[in-house]
C-alpha positions, 0 to 999 in steps of 0.5 A: 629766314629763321623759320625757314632755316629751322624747318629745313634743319629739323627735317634733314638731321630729323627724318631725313637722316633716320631714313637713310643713315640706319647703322655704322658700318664696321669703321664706325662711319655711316654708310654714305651709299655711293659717291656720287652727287646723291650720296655726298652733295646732299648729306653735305648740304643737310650738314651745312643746314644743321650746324647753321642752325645749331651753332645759331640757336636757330634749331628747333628741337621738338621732334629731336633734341639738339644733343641728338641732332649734333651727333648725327650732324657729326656723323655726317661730317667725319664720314664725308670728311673721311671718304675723301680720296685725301683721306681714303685709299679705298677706290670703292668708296672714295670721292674727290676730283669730279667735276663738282666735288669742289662744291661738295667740299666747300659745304662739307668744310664748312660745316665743319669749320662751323662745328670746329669745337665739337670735332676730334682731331682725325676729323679736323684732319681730315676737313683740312686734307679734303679742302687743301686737295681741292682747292689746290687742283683748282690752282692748276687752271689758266684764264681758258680752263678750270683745272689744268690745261684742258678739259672743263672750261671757264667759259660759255663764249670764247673771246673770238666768239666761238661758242663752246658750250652752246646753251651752257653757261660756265658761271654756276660751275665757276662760282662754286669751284671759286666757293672752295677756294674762299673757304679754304683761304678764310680757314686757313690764312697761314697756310702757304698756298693761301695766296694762290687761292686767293688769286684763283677765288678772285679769277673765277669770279670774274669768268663766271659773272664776265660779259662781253663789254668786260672784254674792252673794260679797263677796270681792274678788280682786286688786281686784275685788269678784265680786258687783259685776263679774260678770255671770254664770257658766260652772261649777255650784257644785259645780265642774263644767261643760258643753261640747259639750252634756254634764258634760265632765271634759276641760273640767274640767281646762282650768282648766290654762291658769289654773294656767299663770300661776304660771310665766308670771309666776314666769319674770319673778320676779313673783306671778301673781294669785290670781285663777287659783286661783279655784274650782280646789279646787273644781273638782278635789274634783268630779273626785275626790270627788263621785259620779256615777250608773252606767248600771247603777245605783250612782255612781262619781267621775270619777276611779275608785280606785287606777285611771288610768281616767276615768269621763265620767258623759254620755260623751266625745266626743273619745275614748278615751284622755286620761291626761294631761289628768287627770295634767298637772292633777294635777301642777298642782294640786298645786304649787299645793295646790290639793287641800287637804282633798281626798283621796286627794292630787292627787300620788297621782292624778298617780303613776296618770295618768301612768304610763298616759301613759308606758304609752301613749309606750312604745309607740312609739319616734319618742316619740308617745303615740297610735296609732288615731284613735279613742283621741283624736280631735283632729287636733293630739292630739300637740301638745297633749300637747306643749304641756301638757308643756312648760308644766307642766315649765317650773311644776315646774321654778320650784317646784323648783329650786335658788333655791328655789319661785318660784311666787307668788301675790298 
């Protein structure tokens, strides 16, 4: 994880950032270029590898000093931070209130919060305006809609088994909405709309793991009974779900962003809730344990025995190569046992995922992990590998550390 962590790091605040970020415009921000997902997800994501590695000692200066990545790592966060429709009248160059904008919040604040001390107090400002803003949009929706009374939904599958968004599950887009909300409790425990965050984190980790024999559970978690609350579901009862119109095991392993709470919460000494367990055992004995049918006749799991390779029973449309999708989950999963009664162990799955990773890295020496466009074919491919580096070093260093684990859940 180190390595990792400190290859990606290198090369997004290295030559990544001397690519794109080439003057201060008359304001004394950088450019960000746009406002959408390429211009402020993807520096967001390259902030949140940085500070980690910084603030960890994980960075490796050998192509750039620390002092100097801190201050490219301080550019992106004040410009992110100050382009937020919260903090910026300019509709030209705004962002904020998208679809997805929660997410980019959430890493852009917790970078920031990570690098708190080195900040001035415009943007300290200006990180606390940004996630209030979203996180209290979140607040608006119900148990059938995101935000408001329309519009985005929680939901693939309704609770009358009308099929919403056919192929589409919800779950991604609930967990990083429900990323936001987390952070900004964490951050921010005496703010007055903590304890409507807190409820709204805890619903929509519920929607976005919910399954259809939730919807006649009794359980209750962190205070909300399934059976009464939810209003549909986004995975099949085994564990598995649909995005992009297919079985999608990438789509799987996106529950990381449910597992991410353990640190958010565990970075200021607090339980995260329970709710972000929810359905993981499942979720990951059908990675590593159900079988799937083989075009040729016989099954296989979608992980394949002693091997980093990954089966997708319908195919994979973004690519060839996503070692550390599967290795980052694993790692997670296992902090948090949560392959209990699940066999082989998620340590032993990690071991085999991310060595292929580091197989990948070892190819380059800026510290990059991908060559050809086809091996993933996401723009900011870098930089979500960046970001799941710096999310799960930050969960394995509160799990294993000198003051013992700090990684709760109540």
């Amino acid at each position: 994880m180190t390595a990792v962590l400190a290859g990606s790091a290198r090369y997004l605040i290295g030559p990544w950032y001397a690519a794109n970020y080439t003057h201060y415009l008359p304001d004394g921000y950088i450019d960000l270029k746009g406002t959408d997902e390429r211009a402020v997800r993807l520096p967001a994501m390259a902030a949140v590898a940085a500070t980690t590695a910084l603030v960890t000692d994980t960075y490796d200066p050998r192509t750039l000093s620390a002092a100097n990545a801190a201050v490219r790592t301080h550019n992106l966060i004040r410009t992110l931070a100050a382009r937020h429709r919260a903090n910026n009248t300019n509709t030209g160059n705004r962002w904020g209130g998208g679809w997805q904008t929660a997410l980019w919040a959430y890493y852009t604040a917790l970078a920031g919060w990570l690098f708190w001390d080195q900040l001035d107090a415009t943007t300290r400002d200006h990180l606390v305006a940004m996630l209030v803003w979203e996180a209290d949009r979140l607040t608006t929706g119900n148990s059938v809609h995101l935000i408001g009374t329309s519009g985005d939904q929680l939901y693939m599958t309704r609770r009358n088994g009308t099929v919403v968004t056919p192929g589409d599950s919800k779950a991604e887009e609930d967990n990083w909405s429900a990323a936001a909300l987390s952070l900004a409790a964490s951050m921010m425990p005496s703010h007055p709309n903590t304890a409507r965050w807190t409820r709204r984190n805890i619903e929509l980790l519920l929607a976005a793991a919910a399954r259809p024999a939730d919807l006649t559970s009794s359980a209750s978690i962190n205070g909300i009974r399934l059976s009464s609350w939810l209003q549909g579901t986004n995975i099949a009862d085994d564990g598995t779900l649909e995005n992009h119109a297919r079985l999608h095991p990438l789509y799987m392993v996106a529950f990381d962003q449910s597992l991410y709470q353990g640190f958010v919460f565990g970075l200021a000494n607090r339980a995260a809730p329970r709710a972000a367990l929810h359905n993981i055992n499942r979720t990951y004995a059908a990675l590593v344990d159900k079988p799937f049918p083989l075009p040729g006749g016989g099954t296989s799991p979608i992980y394949r025995v002693n091997s980093a390779e990954i089966y997708y029973p319908e195919g994979n449309d973004w690519g060839t190569h996503f070692p550390f999708y599967f290795g980052n989950f694993d790692l997670l999963v296992s902090l948090t046992r949560q392959d209990q009664g699940i066999s082989p162990s998620a340590a032993e799955w990690e071991r085999l995922h991310n060595n292929a990773q580091l197989s990948l890295m070892s190819r380059f020496t800026d510290g990059r992990t991908y060559g050809a466009a086809e091996e993933n074919t996401y723009y900011g491919r870098e930089h979500r590998i960046g970001a799941m580096a710096g999310q799960t070093y930050l969960t394995l260093f509160l799990a294993r550390n000198s003051t013992g684990n700090r990684l709760r859940w109540t």
